[in-house]
VOGU-3710 file (C-alpha; in Angstrom, 3 decimals, decimal comma):
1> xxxxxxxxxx> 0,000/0,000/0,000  1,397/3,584/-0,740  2,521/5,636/2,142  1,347/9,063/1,772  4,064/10,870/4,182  4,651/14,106/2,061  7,542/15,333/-0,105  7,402/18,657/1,705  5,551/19,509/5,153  3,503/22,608/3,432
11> xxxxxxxxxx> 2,193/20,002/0,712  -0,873/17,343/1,699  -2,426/14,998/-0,211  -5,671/12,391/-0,237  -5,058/10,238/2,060  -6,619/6,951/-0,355  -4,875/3,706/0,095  -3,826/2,108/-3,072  -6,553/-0,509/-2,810  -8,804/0,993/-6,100
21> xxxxxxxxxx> -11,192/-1,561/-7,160  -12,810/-1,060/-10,787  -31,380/-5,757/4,755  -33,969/-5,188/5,697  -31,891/-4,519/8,910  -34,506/-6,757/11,375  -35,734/-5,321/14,573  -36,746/-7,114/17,694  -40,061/-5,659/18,438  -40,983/-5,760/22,619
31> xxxxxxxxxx> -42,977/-4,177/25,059  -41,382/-0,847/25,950  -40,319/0,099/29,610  -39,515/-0,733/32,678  -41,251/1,302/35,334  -44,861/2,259/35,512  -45,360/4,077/32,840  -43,575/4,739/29,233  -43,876/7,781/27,068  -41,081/6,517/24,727
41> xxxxxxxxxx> -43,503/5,670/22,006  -44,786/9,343/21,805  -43,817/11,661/19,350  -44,952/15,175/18,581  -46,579/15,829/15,737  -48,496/12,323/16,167  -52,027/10,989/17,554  -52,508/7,583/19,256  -55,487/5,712/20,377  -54,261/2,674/21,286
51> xxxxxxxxxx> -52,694/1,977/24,414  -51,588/-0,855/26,538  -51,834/-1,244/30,041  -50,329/-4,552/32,394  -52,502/-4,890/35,608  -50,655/-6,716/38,484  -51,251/-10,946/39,118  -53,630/-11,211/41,181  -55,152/-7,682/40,915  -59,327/-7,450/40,593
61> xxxxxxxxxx> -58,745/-5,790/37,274  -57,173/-9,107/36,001  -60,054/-11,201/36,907  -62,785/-8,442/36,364  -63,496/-6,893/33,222  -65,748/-4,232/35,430  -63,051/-3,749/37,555  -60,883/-2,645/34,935  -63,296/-0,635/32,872  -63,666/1,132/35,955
71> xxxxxxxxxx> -60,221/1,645/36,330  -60,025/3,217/32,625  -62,731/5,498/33,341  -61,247/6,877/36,132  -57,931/7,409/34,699  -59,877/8,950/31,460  -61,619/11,499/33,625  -58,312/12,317/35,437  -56,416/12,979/32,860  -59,106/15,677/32,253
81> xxxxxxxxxx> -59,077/15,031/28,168  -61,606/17,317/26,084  -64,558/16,028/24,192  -64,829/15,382/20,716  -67,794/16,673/18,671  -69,407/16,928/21,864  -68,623/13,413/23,342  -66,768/12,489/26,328  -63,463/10,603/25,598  -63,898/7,210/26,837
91> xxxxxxxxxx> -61,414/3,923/26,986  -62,452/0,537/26,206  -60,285/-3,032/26,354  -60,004/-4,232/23,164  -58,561/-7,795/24,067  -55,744/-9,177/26,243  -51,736/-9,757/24,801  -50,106/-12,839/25,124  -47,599/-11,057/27,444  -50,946/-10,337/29,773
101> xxxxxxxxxx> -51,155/-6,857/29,024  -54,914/-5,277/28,220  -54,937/-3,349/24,454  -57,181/-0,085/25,392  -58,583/1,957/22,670  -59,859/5,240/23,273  -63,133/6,764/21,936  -60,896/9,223/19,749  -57,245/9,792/18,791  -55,061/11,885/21,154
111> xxxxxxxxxx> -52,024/14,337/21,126  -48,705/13,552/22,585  -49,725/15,707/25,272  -53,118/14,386/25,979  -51,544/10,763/25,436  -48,650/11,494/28,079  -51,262/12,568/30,793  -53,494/9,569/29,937  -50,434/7,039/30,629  -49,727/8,414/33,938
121> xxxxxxxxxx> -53,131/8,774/35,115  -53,578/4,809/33,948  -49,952/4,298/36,251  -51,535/6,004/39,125  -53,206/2,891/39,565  -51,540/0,674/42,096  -53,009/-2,435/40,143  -51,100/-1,271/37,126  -48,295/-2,654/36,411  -47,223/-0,895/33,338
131> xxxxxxxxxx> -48,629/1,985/30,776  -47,382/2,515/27,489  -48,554/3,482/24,127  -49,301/0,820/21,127  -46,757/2,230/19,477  -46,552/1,949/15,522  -43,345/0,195/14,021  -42,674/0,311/10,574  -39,951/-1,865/8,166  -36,503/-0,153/7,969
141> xxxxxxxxxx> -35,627/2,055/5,021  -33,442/-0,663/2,564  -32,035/1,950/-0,152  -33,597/0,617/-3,780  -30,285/1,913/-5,196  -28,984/-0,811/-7,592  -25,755/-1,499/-6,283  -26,291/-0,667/-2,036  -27,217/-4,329/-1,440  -23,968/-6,123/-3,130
151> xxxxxxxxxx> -21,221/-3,335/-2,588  -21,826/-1,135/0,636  -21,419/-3,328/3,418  -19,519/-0,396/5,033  -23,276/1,239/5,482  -24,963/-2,268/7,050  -22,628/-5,233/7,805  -23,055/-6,007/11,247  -19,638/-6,965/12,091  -18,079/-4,605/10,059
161> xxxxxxxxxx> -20,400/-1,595/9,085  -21,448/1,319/10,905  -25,536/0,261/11,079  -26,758/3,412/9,108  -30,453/1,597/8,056  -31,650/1,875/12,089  -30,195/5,517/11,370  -32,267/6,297/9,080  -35,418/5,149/10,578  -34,655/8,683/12,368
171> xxxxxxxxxx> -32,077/10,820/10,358  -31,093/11,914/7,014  -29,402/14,810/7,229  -31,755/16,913/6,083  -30,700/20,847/6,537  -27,384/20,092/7,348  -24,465/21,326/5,375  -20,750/19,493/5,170  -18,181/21,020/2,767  -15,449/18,534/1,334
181> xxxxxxxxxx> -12,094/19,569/1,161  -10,643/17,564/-1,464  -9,779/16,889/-5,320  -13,010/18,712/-6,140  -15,918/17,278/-7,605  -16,895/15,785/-11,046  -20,286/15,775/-12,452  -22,759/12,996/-11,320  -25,922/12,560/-12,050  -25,738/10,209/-8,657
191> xxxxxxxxxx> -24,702/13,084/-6,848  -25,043/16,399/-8,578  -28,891/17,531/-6,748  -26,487/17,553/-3,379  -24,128/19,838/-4,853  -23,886/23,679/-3,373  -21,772/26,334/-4,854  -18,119/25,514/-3,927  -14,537/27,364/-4,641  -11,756/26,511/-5,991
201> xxxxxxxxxx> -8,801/27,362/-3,314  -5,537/25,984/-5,645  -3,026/28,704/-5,795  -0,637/27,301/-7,967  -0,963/26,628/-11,577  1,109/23,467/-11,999  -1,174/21,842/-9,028  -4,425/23,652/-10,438  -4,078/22,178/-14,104  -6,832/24,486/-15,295
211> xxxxxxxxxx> -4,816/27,307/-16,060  -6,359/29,891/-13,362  -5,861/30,753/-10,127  -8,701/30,762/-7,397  -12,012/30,742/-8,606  -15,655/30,212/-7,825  -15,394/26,712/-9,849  -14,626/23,382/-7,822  -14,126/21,065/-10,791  -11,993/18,436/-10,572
221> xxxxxxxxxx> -9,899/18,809/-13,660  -7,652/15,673/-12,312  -4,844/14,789/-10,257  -2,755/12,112/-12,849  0,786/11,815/-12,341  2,439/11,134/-15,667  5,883/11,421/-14,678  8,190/8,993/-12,372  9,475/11,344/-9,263  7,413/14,044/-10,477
231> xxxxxxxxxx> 5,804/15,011/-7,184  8,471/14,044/-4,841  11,213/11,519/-4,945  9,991/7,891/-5,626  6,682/9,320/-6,394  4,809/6,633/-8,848  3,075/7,327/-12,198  -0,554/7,237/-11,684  -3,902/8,163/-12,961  -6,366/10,475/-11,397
241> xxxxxxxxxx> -8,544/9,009/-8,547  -11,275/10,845/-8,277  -11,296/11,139/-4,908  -13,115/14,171/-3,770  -16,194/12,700/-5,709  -15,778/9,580/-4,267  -15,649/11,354/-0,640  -18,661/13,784/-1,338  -20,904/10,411/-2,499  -19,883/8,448/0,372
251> xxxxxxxxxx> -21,624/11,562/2,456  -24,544/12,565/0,554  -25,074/10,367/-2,717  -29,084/10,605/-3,682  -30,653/7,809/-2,063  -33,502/5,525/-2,826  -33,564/6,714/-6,201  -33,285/2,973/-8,098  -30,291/4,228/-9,248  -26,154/3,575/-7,995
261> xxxxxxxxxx> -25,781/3,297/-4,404  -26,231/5,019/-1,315  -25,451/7,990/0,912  -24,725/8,180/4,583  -26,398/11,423/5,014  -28,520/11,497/1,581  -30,642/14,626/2,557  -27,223/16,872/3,738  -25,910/19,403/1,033  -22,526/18,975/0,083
271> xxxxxxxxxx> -19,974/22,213/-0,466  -16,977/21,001/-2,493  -13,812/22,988/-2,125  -10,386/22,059/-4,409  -7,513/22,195/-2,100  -5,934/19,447/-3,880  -4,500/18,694/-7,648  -1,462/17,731/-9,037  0,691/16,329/-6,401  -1,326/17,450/-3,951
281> xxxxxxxxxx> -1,912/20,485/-2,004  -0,534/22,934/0,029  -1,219/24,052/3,363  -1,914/27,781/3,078  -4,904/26,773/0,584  -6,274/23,943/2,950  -6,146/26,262/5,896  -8,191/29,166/3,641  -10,383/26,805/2,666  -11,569/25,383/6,504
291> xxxxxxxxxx> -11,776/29,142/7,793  -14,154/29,867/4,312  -15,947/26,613/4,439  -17,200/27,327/8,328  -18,318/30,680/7,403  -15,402/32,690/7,736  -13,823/35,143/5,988  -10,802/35,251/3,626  -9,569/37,890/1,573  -9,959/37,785/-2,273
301> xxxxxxxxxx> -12,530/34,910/-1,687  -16,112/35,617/-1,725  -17,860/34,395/0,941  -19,593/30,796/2,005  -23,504/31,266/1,025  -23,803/27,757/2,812  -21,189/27,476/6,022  -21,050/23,777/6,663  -21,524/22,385/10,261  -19,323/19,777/9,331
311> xxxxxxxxxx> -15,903/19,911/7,181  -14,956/16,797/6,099  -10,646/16,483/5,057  -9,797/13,007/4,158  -5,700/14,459/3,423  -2,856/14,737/5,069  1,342/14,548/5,265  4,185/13,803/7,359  4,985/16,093/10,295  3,360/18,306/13,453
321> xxxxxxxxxx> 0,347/20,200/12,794  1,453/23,472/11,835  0,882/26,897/13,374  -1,623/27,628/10,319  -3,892/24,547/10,539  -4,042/24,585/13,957  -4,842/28,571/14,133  -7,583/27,652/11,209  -9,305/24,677/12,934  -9,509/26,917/16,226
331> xxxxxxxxxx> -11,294/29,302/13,765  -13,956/26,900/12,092  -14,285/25,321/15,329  -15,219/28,628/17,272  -17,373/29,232/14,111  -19,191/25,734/15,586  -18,008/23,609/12,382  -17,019/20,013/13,747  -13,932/18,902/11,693  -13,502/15,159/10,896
341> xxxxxxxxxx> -9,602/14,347/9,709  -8,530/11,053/8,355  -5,889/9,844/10,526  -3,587/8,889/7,640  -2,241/5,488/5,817  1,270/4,993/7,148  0,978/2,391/9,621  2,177/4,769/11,873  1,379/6,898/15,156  -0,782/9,674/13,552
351> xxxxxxxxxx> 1,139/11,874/16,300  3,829/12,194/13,593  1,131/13,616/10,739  -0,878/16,236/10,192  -3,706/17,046/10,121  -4,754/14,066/11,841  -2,658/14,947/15,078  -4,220/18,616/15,207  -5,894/19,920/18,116  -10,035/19,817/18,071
361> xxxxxxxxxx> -10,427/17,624/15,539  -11,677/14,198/15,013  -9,404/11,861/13,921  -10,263/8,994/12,196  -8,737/5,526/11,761  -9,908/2,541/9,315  -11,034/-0,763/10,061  -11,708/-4,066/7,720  -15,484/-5,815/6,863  -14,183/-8,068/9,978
371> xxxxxxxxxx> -13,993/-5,089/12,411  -10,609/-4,937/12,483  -7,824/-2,679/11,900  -6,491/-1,910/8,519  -3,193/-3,347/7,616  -2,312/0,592/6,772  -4,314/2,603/9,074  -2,119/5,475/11,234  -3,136/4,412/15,159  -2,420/6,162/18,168
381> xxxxxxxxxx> -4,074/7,447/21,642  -5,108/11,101/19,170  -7,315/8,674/17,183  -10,694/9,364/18,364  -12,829/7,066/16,512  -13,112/4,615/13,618  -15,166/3,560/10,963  -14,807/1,572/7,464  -11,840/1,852/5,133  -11,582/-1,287/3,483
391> xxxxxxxxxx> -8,849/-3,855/4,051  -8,092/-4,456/0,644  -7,104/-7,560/-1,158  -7,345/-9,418/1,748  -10,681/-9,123/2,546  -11,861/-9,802/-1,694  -13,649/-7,472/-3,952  -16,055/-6,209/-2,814  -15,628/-6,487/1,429  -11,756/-4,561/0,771
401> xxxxxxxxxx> -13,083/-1,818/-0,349  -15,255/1,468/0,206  -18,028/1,878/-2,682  -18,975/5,373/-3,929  -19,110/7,841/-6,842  -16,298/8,264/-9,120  -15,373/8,714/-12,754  -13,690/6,579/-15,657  -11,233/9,306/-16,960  -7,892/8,085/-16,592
411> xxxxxxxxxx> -6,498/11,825/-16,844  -9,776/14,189/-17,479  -12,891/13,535/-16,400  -15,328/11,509/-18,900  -17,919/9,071/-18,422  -19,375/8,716/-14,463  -18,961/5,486/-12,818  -18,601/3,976/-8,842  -15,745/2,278/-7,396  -14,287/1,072/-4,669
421> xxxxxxxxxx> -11,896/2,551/-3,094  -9,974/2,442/0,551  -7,750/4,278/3,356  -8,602/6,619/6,144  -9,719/8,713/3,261  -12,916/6,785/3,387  -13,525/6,413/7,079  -13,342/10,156/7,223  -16,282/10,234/5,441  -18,365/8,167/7,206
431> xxxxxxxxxx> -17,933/9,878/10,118  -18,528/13,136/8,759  -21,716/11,364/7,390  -23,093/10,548/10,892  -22,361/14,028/11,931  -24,368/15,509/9,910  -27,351/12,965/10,551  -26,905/14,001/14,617  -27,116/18,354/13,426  -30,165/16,926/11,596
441> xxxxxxxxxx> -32,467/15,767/14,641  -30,308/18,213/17,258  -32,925/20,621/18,596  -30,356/23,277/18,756  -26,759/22,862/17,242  -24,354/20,319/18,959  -20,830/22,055/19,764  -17,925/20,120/18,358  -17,249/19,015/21,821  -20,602/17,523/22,157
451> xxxxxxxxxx> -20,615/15,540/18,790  -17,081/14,163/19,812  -18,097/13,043/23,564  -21,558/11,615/21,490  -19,394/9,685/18,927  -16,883/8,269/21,187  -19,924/7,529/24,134  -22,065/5,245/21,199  -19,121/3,896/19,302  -19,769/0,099/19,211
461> xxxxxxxxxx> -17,101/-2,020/20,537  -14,717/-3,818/17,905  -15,449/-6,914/17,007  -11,651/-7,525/16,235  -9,484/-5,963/19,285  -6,767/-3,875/18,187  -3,259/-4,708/19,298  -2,705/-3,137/22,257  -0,018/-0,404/21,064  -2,195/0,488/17,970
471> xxxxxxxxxx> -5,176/1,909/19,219  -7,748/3,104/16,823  -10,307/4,967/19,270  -13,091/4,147/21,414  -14,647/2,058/18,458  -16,461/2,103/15,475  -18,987/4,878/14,669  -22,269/3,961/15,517  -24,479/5,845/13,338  -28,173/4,492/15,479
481> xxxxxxxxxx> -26,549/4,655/18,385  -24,780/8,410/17,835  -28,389/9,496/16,384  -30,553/8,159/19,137  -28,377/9,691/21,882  -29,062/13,010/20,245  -32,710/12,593/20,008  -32,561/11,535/23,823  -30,837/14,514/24,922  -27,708/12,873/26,152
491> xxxxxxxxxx> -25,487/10,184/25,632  -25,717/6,677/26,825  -23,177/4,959/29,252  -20,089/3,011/27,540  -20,758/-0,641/26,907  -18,095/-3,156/27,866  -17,048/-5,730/25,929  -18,436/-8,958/27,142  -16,231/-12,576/26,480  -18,437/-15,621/25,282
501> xxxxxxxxxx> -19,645/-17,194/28,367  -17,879/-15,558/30,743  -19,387/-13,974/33,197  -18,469/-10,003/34,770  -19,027/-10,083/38,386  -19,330/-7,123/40,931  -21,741/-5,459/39,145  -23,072/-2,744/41,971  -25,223/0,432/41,298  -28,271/2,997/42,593
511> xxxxxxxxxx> -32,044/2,311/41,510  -31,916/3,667/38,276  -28,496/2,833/37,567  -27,376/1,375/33,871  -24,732/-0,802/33,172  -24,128/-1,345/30,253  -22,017/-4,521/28,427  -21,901/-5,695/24,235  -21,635/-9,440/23,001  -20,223/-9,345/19,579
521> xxxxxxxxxx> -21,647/-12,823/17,725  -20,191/-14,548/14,755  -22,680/-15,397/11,515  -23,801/-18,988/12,080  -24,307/-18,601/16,017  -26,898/-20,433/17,770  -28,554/-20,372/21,248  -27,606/-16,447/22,566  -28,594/-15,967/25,862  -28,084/-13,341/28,648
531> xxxxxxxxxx> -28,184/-14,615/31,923  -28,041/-12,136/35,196  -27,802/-14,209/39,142  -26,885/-13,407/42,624  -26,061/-10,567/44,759  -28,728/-8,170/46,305  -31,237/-5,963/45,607  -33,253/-6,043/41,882  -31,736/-5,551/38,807  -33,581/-5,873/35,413
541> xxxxxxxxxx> -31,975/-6,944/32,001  -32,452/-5,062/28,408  -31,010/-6,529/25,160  -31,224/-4,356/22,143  -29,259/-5,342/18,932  -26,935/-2,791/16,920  -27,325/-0,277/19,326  -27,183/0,706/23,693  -30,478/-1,062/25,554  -31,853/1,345/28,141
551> xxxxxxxxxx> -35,344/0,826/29,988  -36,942/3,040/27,040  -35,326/1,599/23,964  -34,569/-2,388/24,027  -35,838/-5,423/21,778  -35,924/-7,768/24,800  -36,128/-7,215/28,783  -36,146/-9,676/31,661  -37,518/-7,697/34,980  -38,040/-10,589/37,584
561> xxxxxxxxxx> -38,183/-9,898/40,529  -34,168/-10,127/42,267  -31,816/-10,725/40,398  -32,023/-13,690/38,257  -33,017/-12,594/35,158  -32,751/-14,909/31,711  -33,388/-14,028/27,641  -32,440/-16,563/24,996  -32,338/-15,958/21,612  -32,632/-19,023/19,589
571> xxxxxxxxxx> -31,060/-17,443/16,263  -28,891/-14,567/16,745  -28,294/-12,266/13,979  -24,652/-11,616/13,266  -23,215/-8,535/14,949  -23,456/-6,612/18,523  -25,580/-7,201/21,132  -25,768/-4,363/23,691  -27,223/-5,882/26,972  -27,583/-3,550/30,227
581> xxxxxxxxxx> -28,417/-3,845/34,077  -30,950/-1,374/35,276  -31,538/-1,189/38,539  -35,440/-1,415/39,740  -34,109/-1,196/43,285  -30,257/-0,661/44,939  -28,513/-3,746/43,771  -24,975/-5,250/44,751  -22,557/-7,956/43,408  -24,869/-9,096/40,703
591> xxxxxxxxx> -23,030/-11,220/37,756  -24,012/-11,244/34,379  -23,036/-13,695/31,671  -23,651/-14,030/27,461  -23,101/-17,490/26,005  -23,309/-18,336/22,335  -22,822/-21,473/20,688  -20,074/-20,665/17,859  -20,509/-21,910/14,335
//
């Protein structure tokens, strides 16, 4: 694999591997929460008339449907809801679950609001058990691009993806902006309706190859390298790659459009700016282009209709992080743009290249289809996160490689096309990607700081450790995880990485308290179970797959009373399971144990 370590400190270039290559995601569906009462399922904007309601064993509403009609009438007439068309609201049982639950319909549909008060009136109850809404659940969005099912199993593998469809069911990025600071872009008819005006930032003639100096046009006009040693000593030959179309589709590509493949954040906008041409780039035009692409200004250079909340710069070169980057990343950062770096493809410690070893930024590492870390990948503890880059050969065409936009043109751009390509270059992306779907469901703008503590909070444990002195971050980027944190208002505890069938001990926390473990399991695995025993007090057990289990959001729960608590699974899907202890009551010493059978 090349090495991209720089012929000169002031020059960067993509930071692309040479590694070129020319689901329905299923959902456990459960009851809802632990507790008395749920408001999970509500959502504003939304009406609900169905509603279902656990009475107690052994309570008179169990035995007596008078008893509990009674019950529903009082809790209607509490919750003090207003008639409709002149009729009282009533609530009737519409038949009993197999879990023992009553389905209650009321007379007409209600608001969140309305709903909310109607499910704690119900809990007020001391018979009741439970409240929560019947909430709907619909079939996860599977692109209809052409090409998303065979080729982008960086988007949905569950070993080795980032598990963008459960994302979706909640994000697309629409309204958020991220501006691309790369090759520039080619037209795509994949792409092109997520296209803002860009600039073109290249300085230099001999790197610009269009015979200008900066302009208002982002084209990539090609980055070829005809010439043996014509970049820096050693440097090879090469055609142009594309890559700053390949970046920009791996963010926003149209979606669902029968066509190609997919996006990560298909309703964000992208803003392209060239930094980078023949043999690369230099840094006085990369560090204009992050203080223009946040929103600020730079002489000469009209400004940013469209600042981006995200910048996304999959480049880089030997050495420290100069004066200049840093003093522009403080900029766009204080101008509340989160920057996502690639960490760099030199099998090195990214503390030795920039930009990846900046301050502020989020630097990103690559992993394999198997979780793993890429042969090339630049490690290090200033690695925040990781996400897909493709391992290459190794892993066969198409699991080495990252799928996305590109173009045929060996030199000039000609006909469209998608490849595969990998290095940090294309983790970058990804990340920058889930960014944007988090600004898209914030309900006020997430500081760089906060996306960063979100990210590295929901990153999803790797399914192949790193070696201990290459570490690659707190994990791979969780896009459903990352996205639901956001819409909860806060980020969920760090899981723990559980061993097949061995069991964590000691486990010790407040009523309320979440602790929270992941089981990575093979394809082919049989029999997962989850098995909690002894100690004191009452915890409760929540499995959820691809993403953190709390008492509101789980596929499967186990709240007996103590502490032994027990869900199998008798055909595992392939990937994480995130399992945590919440305590109903104090609890003390409790172990907890997930078993497998391997294929």
């Amino acid at each position: 694999m090349n090495s991209y370590s720089s012929f000169n400190r002031s020059r960067r270039r993509p930071l692309v591997a040479a590694l070129a290559a020319i689901f329905t995601f299923g959902a456990f569906a459960g009851a809802a929460s632990a507790g008395d009462v749920s408001t999970a399922g509500l959502r504003d904007g939304e009406t609900y008339d169905r509603f279902i309601v656990k009475y107690r064993d052994g309570s008179s509403a169990r035995a007596s449907n008078a008893t509990l009609q009674r019950s529903l009438v009082g809790a209607v007439s509490r919750a003090a809801l207003g008639p409709a068309n002149g009729k009282a609201v009533s609530a009737a049982k519409l038949r009993r679950l197999g879990i023992g639950a009553e389905l209650v319909q009321t007379s007409r549909r209600l608001d969140r609001v309305e709903a909310e008060s109607l499910l704690r009136q119900l809990a007020t109850d001391p018979d009741v058990e439970f409240a929560e809404v019947d909430a709907r659940r619909y079939a996860r969005l599977v692109p209809n691009d052409t090409y998303y099912n065979q080729y982008q199993w960086h988007f949905k593998d569950p070993v080795g993806g980032i598990n963008l469809p459960a994302a979706w069911d909640n994000a697309t990025g629409a309204g958020v902006v991220v501006a691309v600071l790369d090759t520039g872009i080619t037209a795509h008819s994949d792409l092109d309706a997520n296209i803002l005006p860009g600039y073109d930032f290249i300085s230099d003639t001999f790197v610009s190859r269009d015979g200008d100096l900066r302009d208002a046009d982002p084209r990539d006009e090609g980055d070829w390298n005809p010439v043996a040693g014509e970049c820096y000593a050693g440097s090879p030959v090469q055609d142009s790659s594309w890559h700053g179309t390949h970046v920009a589709g791996t963010v926003a590509e149209v979606t669902n459009n029968a066509k190609g493949m997919a996006g990560g954040a298909f309703d964000a906008k992208v803003v392209p700016a060239r930094v980078l041409g023949r043999c690369g780039g230099y840094t006085s035009d990369i560090s204009d282009a992050v203080i223009w692409a946040s929103g600020g200004t730079v002489a000469g250079v009209p400004a940013n209709a469209n600042p981006a909340e995200v910048i996304n710069l999959s480049l880089g070169g030997s050495g420290a992080c100069s004066t200049v980057e840093q003093n522009a990343f403080n900029l766009a950062i204080a101008n509340g743009s989160t920057v996502v770096v690639a960490a760099g493809n030199d099998a090195g410690n990214v503390s030795g290249y920039s930009p990846g070893n900046c301050a502020g930024v989020i630097t990103v590492a690559a992993t394999r289809i198997t979780g793993g870390i890429a042969s090339y990948s630049n490690y290090g503890t200033r690695v925040d996160i990781s996400a897909p880059g493709g391992g290459g050969g190794v892993d066969g065409n198409p699991g080495g490689y990252v799928w996305s936009t590109g173009n045929e043109g060996a030199t000039v751009p000609t006909t469209e096309t998608y490849f595969g390509l990998g290095g940090t270059s294309m983790s970058a992306p990804h990340v920058a990607a889930v960014v944007a779907l988090m600004q898209s469901v914030a309900d006020t703008p997430l500081t760089p700081a906060q996306v960063l503590a979100t990210l590295k909070s929901t990153a999803r444990p790797f399914p192949v450790a790193p070696p201990a002195n290459r570490p690659i971050g707190a994990g791979i980027v969780n896009a459903a995880a990352a996205v639901q944190a956001v819409i909860n208002g806060g980020e969920p505890p760090a899981a723990t990485l559980l061993t097949n069938n061995v069991a964590v001990g000691g486990n010790t926390g407040a009523k309320d308290a979440v602790i929270q473990y992941a089981l990575v399991v093979p394809a082919g695995a049989t029999s997962l179970s989850f098995i909690s025993y002894g100690g004191s007090g009452n915890a409760d057990v929540y499995v959820k797959f691809g993403s953190a289990a709390t008492a509101t959001n789980y596929d499967l729960r186990s709240a007996r009373p103590g502490n032994n608590e027990v869900i199998n699974i008798a055909a595992p899907q392939a990937g994480t399971y995130y399992v945590s202890l919440v305590g109903k009551t104090k609890f003390a010493n409790v172990s907890l144990r997930g078993s497998f059978t391997a294929p």
